[in-house]
C-alpha positions in Angstrom: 129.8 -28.9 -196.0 131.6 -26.0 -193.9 130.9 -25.2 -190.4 129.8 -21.8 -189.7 132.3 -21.0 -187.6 134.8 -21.9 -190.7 132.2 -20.3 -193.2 133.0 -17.2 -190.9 136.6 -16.9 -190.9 136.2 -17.7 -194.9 133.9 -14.1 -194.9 136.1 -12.4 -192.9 139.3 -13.5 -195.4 137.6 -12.3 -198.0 136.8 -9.1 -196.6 140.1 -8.9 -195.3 141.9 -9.8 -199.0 139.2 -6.9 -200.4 139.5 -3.9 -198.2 143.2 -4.4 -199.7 143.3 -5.3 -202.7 140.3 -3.4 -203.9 139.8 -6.3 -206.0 136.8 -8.5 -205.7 136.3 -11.3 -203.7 134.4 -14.3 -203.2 134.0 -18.1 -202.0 132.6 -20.5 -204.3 131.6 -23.6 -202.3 132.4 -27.4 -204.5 128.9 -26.7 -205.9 129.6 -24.1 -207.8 127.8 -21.7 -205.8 128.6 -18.1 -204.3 128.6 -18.8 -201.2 130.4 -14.9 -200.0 130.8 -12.3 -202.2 132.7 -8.9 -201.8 132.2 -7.1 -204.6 132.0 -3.7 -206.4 132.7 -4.6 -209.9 129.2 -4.6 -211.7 130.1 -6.9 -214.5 127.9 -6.6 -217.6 125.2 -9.2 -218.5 126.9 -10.0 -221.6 130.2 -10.8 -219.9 128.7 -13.4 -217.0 129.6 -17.0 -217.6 130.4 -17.3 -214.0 128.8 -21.1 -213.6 131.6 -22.3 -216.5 133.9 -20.3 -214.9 133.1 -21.8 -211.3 133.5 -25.2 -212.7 136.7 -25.4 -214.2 138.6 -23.4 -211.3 136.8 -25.8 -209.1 138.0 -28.8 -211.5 141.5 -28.3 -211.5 141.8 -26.8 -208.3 140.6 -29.9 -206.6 143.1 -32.1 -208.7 146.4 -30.1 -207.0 147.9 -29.4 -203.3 146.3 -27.1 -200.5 149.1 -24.9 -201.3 148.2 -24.0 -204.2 147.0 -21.0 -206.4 145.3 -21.1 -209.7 145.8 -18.0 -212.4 142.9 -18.3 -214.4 141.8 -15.9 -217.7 138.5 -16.8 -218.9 137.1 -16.4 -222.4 136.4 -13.2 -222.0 139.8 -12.2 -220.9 139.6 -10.9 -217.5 142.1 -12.5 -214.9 141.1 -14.1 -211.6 142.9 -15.7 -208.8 141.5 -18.6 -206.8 142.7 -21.0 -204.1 141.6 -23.8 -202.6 139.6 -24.6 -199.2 140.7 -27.4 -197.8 139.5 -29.8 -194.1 142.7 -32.0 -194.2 142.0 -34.0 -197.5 138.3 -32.4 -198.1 138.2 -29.9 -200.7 135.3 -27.3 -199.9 135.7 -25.4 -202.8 137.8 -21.8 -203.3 137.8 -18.5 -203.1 138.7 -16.0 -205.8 139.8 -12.4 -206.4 139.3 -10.6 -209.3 138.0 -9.6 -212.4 141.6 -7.5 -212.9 143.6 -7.3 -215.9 147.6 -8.0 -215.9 148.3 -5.1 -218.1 146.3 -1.6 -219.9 144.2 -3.3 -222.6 145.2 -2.0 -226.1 142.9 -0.3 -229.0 142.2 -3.6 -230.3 141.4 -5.4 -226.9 137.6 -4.8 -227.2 136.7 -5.6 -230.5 138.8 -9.4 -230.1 136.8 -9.3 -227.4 132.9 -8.7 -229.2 133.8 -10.4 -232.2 135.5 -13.4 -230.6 132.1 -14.1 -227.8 129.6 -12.8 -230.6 128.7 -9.7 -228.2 126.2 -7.3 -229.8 127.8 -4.1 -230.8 125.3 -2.2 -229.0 126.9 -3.4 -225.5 130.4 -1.7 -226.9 130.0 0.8 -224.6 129.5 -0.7 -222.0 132.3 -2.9 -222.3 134.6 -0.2 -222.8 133.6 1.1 -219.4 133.7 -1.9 -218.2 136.9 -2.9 -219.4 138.5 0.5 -218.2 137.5 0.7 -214.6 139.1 -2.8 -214.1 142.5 -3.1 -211.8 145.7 -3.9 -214.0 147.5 -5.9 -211.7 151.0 -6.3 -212.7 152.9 -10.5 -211.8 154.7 -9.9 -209.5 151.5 -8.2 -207.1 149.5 -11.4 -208.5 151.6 -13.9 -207.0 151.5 -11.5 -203.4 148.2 -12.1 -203.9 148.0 -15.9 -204.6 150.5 -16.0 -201.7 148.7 -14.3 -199.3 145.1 -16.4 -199.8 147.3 -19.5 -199.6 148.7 -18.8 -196.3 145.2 -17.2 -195.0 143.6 -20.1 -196.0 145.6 -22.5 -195.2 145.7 -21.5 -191.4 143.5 -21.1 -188.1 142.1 -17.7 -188.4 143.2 -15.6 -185.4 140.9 -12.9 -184.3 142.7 -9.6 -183.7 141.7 -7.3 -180.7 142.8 -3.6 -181.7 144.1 -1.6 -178.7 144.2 2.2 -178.6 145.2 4.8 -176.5 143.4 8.5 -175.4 144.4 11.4 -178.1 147.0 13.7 -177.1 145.5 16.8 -175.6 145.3 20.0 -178.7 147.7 22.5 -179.0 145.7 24.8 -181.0 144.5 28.2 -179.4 141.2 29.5 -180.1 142.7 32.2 -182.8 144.5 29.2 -185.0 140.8 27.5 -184.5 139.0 30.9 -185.7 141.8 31.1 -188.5 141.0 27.5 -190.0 137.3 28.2 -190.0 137.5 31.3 -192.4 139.8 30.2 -194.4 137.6 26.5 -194.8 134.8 28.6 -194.9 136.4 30.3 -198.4 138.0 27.3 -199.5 134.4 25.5 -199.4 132.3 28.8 -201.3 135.0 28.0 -204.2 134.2 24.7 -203.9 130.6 25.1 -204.9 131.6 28.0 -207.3 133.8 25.6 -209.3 130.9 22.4 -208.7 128.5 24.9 -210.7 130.9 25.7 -213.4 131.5 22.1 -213.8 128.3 21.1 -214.2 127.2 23.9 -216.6 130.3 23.3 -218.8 129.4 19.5 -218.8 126.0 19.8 -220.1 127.2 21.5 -222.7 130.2 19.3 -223.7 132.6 22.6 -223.6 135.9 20.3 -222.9 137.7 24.0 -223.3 135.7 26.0 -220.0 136.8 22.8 -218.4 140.1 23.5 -219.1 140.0 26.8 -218.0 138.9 25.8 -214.9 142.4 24.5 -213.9 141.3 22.2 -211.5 143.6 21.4 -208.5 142.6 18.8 -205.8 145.8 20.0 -203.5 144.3 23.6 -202.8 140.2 23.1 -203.6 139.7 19.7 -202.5 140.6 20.1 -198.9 143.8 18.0 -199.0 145.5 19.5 -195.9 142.2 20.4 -194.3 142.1 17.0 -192.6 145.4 15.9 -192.1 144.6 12.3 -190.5 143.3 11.2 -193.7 143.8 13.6 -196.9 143.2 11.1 -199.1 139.4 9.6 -197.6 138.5 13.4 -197.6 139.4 14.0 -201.1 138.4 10.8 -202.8 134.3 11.7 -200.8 134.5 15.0 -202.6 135.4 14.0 -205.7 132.5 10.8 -205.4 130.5 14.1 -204.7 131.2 15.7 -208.1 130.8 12.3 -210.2 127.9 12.7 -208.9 127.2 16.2 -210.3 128.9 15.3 -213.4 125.9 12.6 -213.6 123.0 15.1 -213.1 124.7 18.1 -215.5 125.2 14.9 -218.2 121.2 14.2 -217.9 120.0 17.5 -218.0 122.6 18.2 -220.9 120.4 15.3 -223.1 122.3 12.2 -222.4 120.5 8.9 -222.0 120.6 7.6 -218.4 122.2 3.8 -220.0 125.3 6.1 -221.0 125.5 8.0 -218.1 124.9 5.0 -215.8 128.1 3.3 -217.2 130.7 6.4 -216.8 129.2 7.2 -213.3 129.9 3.4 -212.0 133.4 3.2 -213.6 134.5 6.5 -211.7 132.7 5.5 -208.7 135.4 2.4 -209.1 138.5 3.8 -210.5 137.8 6.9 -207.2 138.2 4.1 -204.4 141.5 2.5 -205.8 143.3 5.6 -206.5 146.2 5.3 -204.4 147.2 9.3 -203.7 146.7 13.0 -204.5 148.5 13.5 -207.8 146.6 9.9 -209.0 143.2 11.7 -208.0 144.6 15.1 -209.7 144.9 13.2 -213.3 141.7 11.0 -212.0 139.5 14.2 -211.9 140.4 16.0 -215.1 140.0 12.5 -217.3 136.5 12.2 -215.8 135.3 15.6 -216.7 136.9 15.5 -219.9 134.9 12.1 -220.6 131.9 13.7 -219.0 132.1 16.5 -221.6 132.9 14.0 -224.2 129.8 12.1 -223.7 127.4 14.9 -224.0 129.1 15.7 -226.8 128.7 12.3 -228.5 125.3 11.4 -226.9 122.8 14.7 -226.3 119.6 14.8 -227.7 119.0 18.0 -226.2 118.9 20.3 -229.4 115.9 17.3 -230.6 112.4 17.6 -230.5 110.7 15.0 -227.9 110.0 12.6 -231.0 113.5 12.8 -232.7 115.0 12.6 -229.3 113.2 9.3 -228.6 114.1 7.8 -232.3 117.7 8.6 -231.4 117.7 7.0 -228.6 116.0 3.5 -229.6 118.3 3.0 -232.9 121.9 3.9 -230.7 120.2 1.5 -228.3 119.6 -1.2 -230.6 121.8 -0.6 -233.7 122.8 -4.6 -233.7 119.3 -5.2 -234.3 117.6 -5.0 -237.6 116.0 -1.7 -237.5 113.8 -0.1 -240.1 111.3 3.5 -240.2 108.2 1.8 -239.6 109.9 -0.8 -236.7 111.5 2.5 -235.1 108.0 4.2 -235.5 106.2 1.6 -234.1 108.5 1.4 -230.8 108.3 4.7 -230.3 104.1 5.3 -231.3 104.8 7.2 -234.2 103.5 7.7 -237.4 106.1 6.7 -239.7 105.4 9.7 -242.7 105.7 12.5 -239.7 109.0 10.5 -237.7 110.4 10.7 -241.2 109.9 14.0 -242.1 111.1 15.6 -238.6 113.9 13.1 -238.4 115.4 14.5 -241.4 114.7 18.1 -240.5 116.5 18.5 -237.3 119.3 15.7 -237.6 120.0 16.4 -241.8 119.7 12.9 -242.5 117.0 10.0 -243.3 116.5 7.7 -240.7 118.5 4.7 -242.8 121.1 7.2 -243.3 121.3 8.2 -239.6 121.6 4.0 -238.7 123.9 3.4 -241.3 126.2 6.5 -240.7 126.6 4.6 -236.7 126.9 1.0 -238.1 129.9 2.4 -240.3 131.6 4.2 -237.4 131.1 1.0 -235.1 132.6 -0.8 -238.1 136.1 1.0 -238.7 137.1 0.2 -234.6 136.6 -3.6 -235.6 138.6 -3.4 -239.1 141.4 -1.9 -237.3 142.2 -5.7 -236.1 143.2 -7.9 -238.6 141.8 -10.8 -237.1 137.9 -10.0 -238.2 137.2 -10.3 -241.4 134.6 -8.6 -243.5 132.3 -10.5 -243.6 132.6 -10.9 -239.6 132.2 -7.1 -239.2 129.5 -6.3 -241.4 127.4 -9.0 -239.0 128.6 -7.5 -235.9 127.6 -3.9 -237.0 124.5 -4.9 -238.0 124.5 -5.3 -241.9 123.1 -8.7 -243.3 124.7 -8.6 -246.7 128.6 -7.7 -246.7 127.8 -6.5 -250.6 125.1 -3.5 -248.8 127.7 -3.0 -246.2 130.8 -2.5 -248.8 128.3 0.0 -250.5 127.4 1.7 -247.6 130.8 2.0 -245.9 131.6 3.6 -248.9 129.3 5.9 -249.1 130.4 7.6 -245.9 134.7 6.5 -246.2 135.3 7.0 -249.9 136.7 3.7 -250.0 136.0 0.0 -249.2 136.2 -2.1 -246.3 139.2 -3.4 -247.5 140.9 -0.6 -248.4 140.5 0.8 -245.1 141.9 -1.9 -243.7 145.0 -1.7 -245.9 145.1 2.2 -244.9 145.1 1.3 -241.6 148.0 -1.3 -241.4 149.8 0.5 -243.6 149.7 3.7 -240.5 150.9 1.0 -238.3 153.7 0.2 -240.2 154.6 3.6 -240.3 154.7 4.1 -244.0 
C-alpha cells in the first residue's frame, strides 16, 4: 500500500500529464481500483469494461521493468497508455492516460465496433459522439507520452516554487483606454446580435442562414481584445455559444439524450483546440451539426402525443416495439396514437419503426464484415426473411444487393 505523501506526488503527476495532454488520466492501484482520476471524457455505459481493462494492464505490467510503458487497445478500440508504479521491487499498480485514438476513425469504425461487442443500435449515436470528441494521438506523441510517465514516475517528485516579478507600469493614455472601450463595447453588441441569429437559425435547422452568417472568431470573438491569452478568451466564448446552441436545439424539438451528447463532445473537442484558425473550423462544424440535428431529430411540428411516440421508438428502436407496447409507455389509447401518428408523420407506426431500422441497417451493410443475418439482429428485426422484405420496401432492392452496390462504388466502377 502507498504512503500518502507518494499517493500525493502520484495526484499531482497525473494532474500534471492532464493539464497537457488534455488526455485523461488516472492511477489504478494493484487492486484494480481508481485510486485518482483526471478526467473529462464521459465514456458511455455501453463502452465501460474498465475492471477487465484494469486487470490485464495491471497483469502484464507487473511481469516487465520499471521502465517500462504498456500501449494497450481494448475491445472496444480505444487506445490507452499505462506505466507502472514501482517501491524498489514492489509494484503498486499504474497509471494511465487515455481513451485516445492513433488515427481519424473511418465510415466503417463504428459499426465493427456495435456489431463486434453486440452494442444496441439505439446507443449509435452516442457512440458516434463519443467516438468523435476523442484525441487522435499520432506514434510518435504516444511514445512522448509513455516517455514522459516513465521518467515522472520513476523519480522523486520535486515540488516547484514559481517566482514572479511586479508588471511593467502601462503605457496607455486615457484616450487609447476610452478608444478600446467603444470599440469592445460594439464588438460585444455584435456579439449578441450574431448569438441570437445563431440560435434562431438552429432551432430551425436552416444550415443556409448559418452560412450566411460568415462567422469569424478573429474579429467577433475578441481575439486581440486580450492579448495575454487570445486563445482562453476565445475558447470561454465559444463554450458560451455551445451553450446557446443547446437551449435553441431544445426549444427547436430536439430530445435532451441528443442534445446532451453534441453539447459534451464540443465542450471536449473546445478545450483541446490548439489555436485560432482550429477554433475557426471548430465553430462552423458545430453549428452546422447543431442545425443538422434539429433537422434529423425535432418533434416540434408534432402534437404532444406524436411527439412523445417519436421519441420512445428512436429511443428504443433495438427493442421489440409494437402500437399497443408504444401506446402503453406513453398512456395512450392505441386506436387514437394510430390514427394521429399517421396523420401528422404520413406513415403507420410499423412503417415509421421500420423506415429507422432500415436506415440504421444500410451504415452496417456498408462493412463487409457483418453479415445479414448479423444486421437484421442489430437493427432490430427478428426474422432476416421480414427484414429482406422490408428493406426492400423502402431500397428497391435487397440486403444483398445493396451490399454489392456499395462495394462495387468503392471499387470505383
Amino acid at each position: 500500500m502507498l504512503a500518502a505523501d507518494r499517493l500525493k506526488d502520484l495526484n499531482k503527476i497525473c494532474q500534471i500529464v492532464f493539464s497537457i495532454s488534455k488526455i485523461d488520466v488516472r492511477y489504478i492501484n494493484e487492486e484494480d481500483t481508481a485510486l485518482i482520476q483526471k478526467v473529462k471524457q464521459n465514456i458511455p455505459a455501453v463502452l465501460q469494461n474498465f475492471e477487465d481493462d484494469f486487470r490485464q494492464i495491471n497483469d502484464y505490467l507487473k511481469r516487465h521493468p520499471a521502465n517500462s510503458f504498456y500501449y494497450y487497445i481494448n475491445c472496444f478500440r480505444q487506445h490507452y497508455i499505462a506505466v507502472g508504479i514501482w517501491n524498489q521491487t514492489t509494484y503498486n499498480g499504474f497509471i494511465m492516460a487515455g481513451p485516445f485514438l492513433s488515427s481519424v476513425p473511418g465510415t466503417d469504425f463504428l459499426s465493427s465496433i456495435i456489431s463486434e461487442n453486440k452494442i444496441p443500435i439505439s446507443e449509435q449515436t452516442a457512440l458516434q459522439e463519443f467516438y468523435e470528441s476523442l484525441s487522435v494521438v499520432h506514434n510518435s506523441a504516444s511514445n512522448s507520452i509513455g516517455e514522459l510517465l516513465v521518467n515522472l514516475c520513476s523519480n522523486t517528485f520535486i515540488e516547484a516554487k514559481l517566482i514572479t516579478s511586479d508588471p511593467p507600469p502601462s503605457s496607455q493614455s486615457k484616450e487609447s483606454i476610452k478608444t478600446l472601450i467603444d470599440e469592445n463595447k460594439h464588438i460585444i453588441e455584435t456579439v449578441y446580435r450574431q448569438e441570437q441569429e445563431f440560435m434562431q437559425a438552429i432551432m430551425t435547422g436552416d444550415k443556409e442562414k448559418i452560412q450566411n452568417i460568415k462567422v469569424n472568431i478573429h474579429d467577433t470573438y475578441l481575439e486581440n481584445r486580450v492579448p495575454e491569452s487570445p486563445i482562453r478568451a476565445s475558447k470561454n466564448l465559444i463554450l458560451v455559444l455551445n451553450t446557446l446552441c443547446r437551449v435553441a436545439a431544445k426549444y427547436g424539438g430536439v430530445h435532451p439524450v441528443y442534445i446532451h451528447e453534441i453539447s459534451d463532445k464540443y465542450a471536449i473537442l473546445i478545450e483541446r483546440a490548439p489555436n485560432m484558425p482550429h477554433l475557426n473550423k471548430l465553430v462552423e462544424v458545430m453549428l452546422d451539426e447543431y442545425c443538422d440535428l434539429v433537422k434529423e431529430y425535432s418533434t416540434l411540428q408534432y402534437s404532444e402525443l406524436v411527439k412523445r411516440a417519436v421519441d420512445y421508438i428512436r429511443l428504443n428502436i433495438d427493442s421489440p416495439l409494437t402500437l399497443q407496447g408504444i401506446a402503453d409507455a406513453i398512456h395512450a389509447n392505441p386506436s387514437h396514437l394510430s390514427r394521429k401518428f399517421k396523420q401528422e408523420t404520413g406513415q403507420s407506426v410499423i412503417d415509421f419503426i421500420n423506415h429507422k431500422r432500415v436506415e440504421s441497417a444500410k451504415i452496417y451493410l456498408h462493412n463487409k464484415q457483418n453479415s445479414i443475418t448479423d444486421v437484421a439482429f442489430i437493427v432490430g428485426f427478428n426474422d432476416v426473411n421480414y427484414f429482406s422484405r422490408v428493406f426492400k420496401k423502402f431500397t428497391s432492392m435487397t440486403p444483398s444487393q445493396f451490399m454489392k452496390k456499395y462495394k462495387r462504388k468503392n471499387d470505383g466502377e
